[in-house]
N, C-alpha and C positions, 0 to 999 in steps of 0.2 A: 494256556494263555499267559498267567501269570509268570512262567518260566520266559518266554516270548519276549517279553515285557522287562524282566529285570535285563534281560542279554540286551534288547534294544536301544536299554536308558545307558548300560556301559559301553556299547558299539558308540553310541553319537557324544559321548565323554567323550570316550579317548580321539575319535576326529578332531572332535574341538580344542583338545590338548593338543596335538599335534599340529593342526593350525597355529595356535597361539606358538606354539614351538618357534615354527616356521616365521612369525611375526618379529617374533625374539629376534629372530637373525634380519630381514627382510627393513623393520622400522629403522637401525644405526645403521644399516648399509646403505638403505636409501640416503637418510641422514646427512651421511658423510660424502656422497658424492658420488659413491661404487654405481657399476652398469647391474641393473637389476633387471635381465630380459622376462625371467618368468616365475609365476609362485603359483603352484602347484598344489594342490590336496591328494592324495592318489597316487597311481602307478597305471603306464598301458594307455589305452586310447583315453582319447578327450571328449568327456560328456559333454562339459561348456565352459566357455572359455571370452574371457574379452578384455581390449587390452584400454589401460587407461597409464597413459601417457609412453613413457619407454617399457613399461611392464604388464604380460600379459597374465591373466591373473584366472586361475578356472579351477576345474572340477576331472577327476580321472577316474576311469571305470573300477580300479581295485583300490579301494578304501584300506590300504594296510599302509600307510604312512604320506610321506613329503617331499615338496622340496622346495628350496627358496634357491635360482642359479643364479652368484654371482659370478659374475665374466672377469677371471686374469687371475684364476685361484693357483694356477702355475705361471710361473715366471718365466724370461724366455731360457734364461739358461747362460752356457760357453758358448762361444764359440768355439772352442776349443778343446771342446768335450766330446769324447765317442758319444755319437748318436744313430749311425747308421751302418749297413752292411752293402758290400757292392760284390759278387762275386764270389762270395768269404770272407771277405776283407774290411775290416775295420774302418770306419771316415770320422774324422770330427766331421764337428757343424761346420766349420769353418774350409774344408777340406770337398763336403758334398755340394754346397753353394758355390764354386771354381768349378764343378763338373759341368761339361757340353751338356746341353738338352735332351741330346738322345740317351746318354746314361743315368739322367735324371732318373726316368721313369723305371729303371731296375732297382733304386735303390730301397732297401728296406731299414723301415728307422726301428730302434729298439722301445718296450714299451713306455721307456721316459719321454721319448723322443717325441713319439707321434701323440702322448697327451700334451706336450710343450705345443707343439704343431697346432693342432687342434684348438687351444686355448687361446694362439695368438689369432689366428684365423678369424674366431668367433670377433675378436675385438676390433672394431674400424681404427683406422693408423691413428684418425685425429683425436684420437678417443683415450690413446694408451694409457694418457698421466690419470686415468678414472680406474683401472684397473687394479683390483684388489689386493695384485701385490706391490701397488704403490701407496696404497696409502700406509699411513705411520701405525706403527705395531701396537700404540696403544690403541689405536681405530680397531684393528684388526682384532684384535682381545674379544673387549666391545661387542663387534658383530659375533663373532663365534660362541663368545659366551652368555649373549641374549638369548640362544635357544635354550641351553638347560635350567639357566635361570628361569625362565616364565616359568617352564613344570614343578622347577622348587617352589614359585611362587605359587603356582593351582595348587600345590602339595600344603601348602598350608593352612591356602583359603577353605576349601574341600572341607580338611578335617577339623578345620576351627566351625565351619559350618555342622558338622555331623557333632564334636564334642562339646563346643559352646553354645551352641543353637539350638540343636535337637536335644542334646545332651545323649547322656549313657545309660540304660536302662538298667538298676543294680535291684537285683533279686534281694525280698525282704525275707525273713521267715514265716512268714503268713501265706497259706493255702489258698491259693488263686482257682485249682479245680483238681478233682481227685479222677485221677482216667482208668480206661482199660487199655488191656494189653494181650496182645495175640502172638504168640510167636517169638516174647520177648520188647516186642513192640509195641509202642503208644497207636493204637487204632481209635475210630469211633464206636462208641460202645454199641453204633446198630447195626456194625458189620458182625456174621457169619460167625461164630467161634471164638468170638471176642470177650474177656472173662472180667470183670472187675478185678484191678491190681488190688495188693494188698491192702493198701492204704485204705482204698473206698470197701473192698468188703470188710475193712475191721470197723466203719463208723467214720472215720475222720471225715470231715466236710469242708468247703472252702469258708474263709475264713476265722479258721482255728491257726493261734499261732505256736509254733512248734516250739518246745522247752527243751524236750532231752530222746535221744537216743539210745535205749538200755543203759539208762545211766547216767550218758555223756551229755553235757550240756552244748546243746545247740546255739553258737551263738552268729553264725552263717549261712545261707542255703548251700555253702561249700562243704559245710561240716555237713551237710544233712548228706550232701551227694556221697560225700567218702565213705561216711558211715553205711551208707546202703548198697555201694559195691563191695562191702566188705563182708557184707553179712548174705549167709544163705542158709534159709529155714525161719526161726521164730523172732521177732524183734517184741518190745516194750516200749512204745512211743507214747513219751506225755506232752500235752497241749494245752493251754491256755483258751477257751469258750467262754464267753461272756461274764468273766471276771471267776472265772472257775476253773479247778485244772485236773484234765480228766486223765485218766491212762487206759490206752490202747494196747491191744497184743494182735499185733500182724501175725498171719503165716504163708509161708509159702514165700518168704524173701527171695528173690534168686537175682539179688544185685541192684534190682530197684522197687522203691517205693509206690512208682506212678503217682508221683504228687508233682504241680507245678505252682512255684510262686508265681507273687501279687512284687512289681517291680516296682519302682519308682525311676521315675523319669529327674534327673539332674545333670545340671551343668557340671563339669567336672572341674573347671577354674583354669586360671593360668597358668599355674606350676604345673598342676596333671599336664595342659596341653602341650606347656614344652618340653615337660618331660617324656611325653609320649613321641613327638615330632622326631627328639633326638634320639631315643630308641629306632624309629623309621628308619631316620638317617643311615645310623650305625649299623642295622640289621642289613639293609641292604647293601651299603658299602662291604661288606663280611660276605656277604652273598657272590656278591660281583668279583671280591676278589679271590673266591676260589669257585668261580665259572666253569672254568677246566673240569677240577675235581666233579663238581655236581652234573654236569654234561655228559661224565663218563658214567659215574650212577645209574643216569637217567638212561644210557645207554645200555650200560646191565641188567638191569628191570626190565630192558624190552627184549633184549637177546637171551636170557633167562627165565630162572622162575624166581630171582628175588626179588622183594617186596621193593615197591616203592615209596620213597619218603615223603610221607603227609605235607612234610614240610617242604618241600626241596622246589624248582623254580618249574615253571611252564610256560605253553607257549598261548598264543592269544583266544586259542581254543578251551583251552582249563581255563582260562581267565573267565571267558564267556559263559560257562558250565556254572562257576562260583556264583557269577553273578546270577543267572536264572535260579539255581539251588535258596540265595537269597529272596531273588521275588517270588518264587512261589511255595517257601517253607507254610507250614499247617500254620492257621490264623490260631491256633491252640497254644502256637510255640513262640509266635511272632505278631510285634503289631505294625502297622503300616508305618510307625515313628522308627522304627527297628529295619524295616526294610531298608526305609532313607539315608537311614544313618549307617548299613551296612554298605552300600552302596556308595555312597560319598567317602566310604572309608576306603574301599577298592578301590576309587577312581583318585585318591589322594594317595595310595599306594602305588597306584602304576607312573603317577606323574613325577613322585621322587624316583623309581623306579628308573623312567627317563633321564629324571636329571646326573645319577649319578651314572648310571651305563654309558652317559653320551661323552663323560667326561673320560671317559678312556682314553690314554696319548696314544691310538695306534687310528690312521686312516682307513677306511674315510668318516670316520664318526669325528665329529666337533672335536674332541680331543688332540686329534690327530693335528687340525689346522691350529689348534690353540700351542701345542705343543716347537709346532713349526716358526708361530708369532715368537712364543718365547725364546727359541733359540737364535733367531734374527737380534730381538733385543739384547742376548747377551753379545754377538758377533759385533753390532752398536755398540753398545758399551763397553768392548775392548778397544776398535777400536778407537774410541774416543778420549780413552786412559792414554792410551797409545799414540795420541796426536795422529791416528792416522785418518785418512781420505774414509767416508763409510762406507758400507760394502757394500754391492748391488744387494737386490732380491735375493734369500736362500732360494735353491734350487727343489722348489717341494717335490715336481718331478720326478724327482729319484727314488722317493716312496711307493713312486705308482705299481711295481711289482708286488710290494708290502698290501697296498689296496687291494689289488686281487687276490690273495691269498686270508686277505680278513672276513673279505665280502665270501671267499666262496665257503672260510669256517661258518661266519654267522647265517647263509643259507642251508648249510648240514645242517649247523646245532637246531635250527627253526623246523626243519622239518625232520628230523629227530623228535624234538618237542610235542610235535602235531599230532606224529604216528603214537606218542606216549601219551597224550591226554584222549585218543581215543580207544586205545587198547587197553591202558590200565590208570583211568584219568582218575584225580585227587580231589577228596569230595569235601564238604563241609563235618566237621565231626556231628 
């Protein structure tokens, strides 16, 4: 139930990031004036839906993403540009609009063509000056870049919520509970074959604070953990008991102690947070940009027998796995302040996650149209050095090949991903 439970608080996070995404772009498009027919949650049929004013606004059966449609995302283009084929044969636009009406209907337009098509179509005539590639490229920015912003924005709140709020639970050296171990493993001591770890058969009890390690002075629960995967056989652990300090002789080390500290709960401050943030940043940004690389990885992991990297990306399946591994780890290991703040930490991870993967300059991901604003503005601002006339609308259109070929990578890579987080999925250490 508890696994149940952590996967269902990250399922309704990430819709609602994803919505807010969707807002991101949705709030300055309306804004500005743009035709905004629909905003969407989902994918597939429509569970509910209702339209308030020019925009209809609902719910879709496959909860795996969004969309906000602004109308005139292509422009109309040349006239006198190849767009269509008649026979074998090459037409501008300009060239297929002079055809009789009976040759009309043989002509095939190429994939620029019929999204150009398509796009005017959607638009009513009286309506054109509203379309999105009329308004000014700083608008245009604006909208496209209000979706990855809001997730940088949740990506902050999130984990300022989990690190300034809940804070960070840091292990003291004081003995919170001495366990058993079966198989290597922390069990409860009333299961079957379950043996007192070293720790609890030499004496030690919770609240004794740990001083030294054959020697070595303890002055971390980090130091305590290296020191006892290091050791296998006899150890010498001295403690500190009620202003007295005793020494213990463990046996039977075989790499750990079975001891768990006593944490303290604390804010971590504002430097940790934005030190932490811009680590996020930077990690993922690293991540994204050798996607490639980690994609094929992940791909040899599954078409082989090598391992796969603990570390390395997944698809919304591992994500959901992390999350339940969190809600329902042993209340021996975790406390429900530890779950929330695990939790909020994921869902502050996937939202920069977003923010930075969306900002890719290739279609059809926000990059793509940000990418496109930009190069408008430079084509503006030449000519305007240039005393000349401004240029119509760049022709986004011409990407539309590029689109299909991204969209049909990032559906491999995804389910690529899917089939690897359930054949050899990535767990919590």
């Amino acid at each position: 139930m508890a696994f149940l439970l952590g996967v269902l608080i990250v399922v309704i996070g990430l819709i609602i990031s994803i919505g807010l995404h969707e807002c991101g772009h949705l709030l300055p498009a309306k804004k500005f004036g743009a035709l905004v027919p629909q905003f969407m949650i989902g994918f597939g049929p429509t569970l509910f839906s209702r339209k308030r004013g020019e925009t209809e606004y609902g719910v879709k059966a496959i909860l795996l993403g969004g969309y906000c449609k602004i109308l005139g995302m292509y422009g109309p283009g040349n006239l006198d540009q190849v767009g269509y084929k008649l026979d074998g044969k090459k037409l501008t636009v300009r060239q297929a609009r002079a055809l009789e009406p009976d040759q009309v209907d043989k002509l095939i337009p190429t994939w620029s063509q019929e999204a150009r098509d398509a796009s005017l179509a959607e638009i009513p005539t009286e309506k054109r000056s509203r379309a999105f590639y009329n308004l000014p490229v700083s608008r245009r920015l604006v909208v496209m870049f209000g979706g990855p912003v809001m997730n940088l924005f949740l990506s902050f709140v999130l984990m300022a919520i989990a690190m300034l709020g809940i804070g960070i639970a840091t292990p003291t050296t004081t003995v919170d509970k001495a366990v058993c171990l079966k198989a290597g493993q922390v069990v409860d001591c009333s299961q079957v074959g379950a043996q007192p770890a070293p720790a609890a058969k030499a004496g030690i009890k919770p609240g004794d604070v740990l001083v030294s390690w054959n020697g070595k002075k303890i002055n971390t629960w980090d130091d305590l953990r290296q020191y006892a995967s290091q050791t296998h056989g006899e150890a010498t652990v001295k403690v500190r008991r009620n202003g007295q300090t005793l020494d213990f002789q463990l046996s039977q080390v075989d790499g750990k102690a079975g001891l768990y500290s006593k944490t303290e709960r604390t804010s971590t401050g504002i430097a940790t947070y934005g030190k932490t943030m811009w680590q996020l940043f930077y990690q993922t940004g690293a991540v994204v940009l050798k996607l490639p690389v980690a994609v094929w990885n992940v791909g040899v992991s599954v078409f082989t027998d090598s391992p796969r990297d603990s570390a390395g990306i997944m698809s919304v399946l591992g994500v959901g796995r992390i999350a339940g591994e969190i809600g329902s780890a042993p209340s021996t290991q975790v406390t429900l302040a530890d779950r929330a703040g695990g939790l909020l930490s994921l869902l502050a991870s996937l939202n920069m996650a977003l923010f930075v993967f969306n900002l890719i300059p290739l279609p059809p991901l926000d990059g793509g149209h940000i990418a496109g604003a930009c190069w408008q503005g430079i084509k503006n601002t030449y000519a305007r050095l240039r005393s000349r006339p401004a240029p119509g609308p760049i022709d986004a259109a011409k990407a539309v090949p590029l689109t299909y070929v991204v969209a049909g990578l990032l559906i491999a890579m995804t389910v690529l991903l899917m089939v690897a987080d359930v054949t050899d999925p990535i767990r919590l250490p």
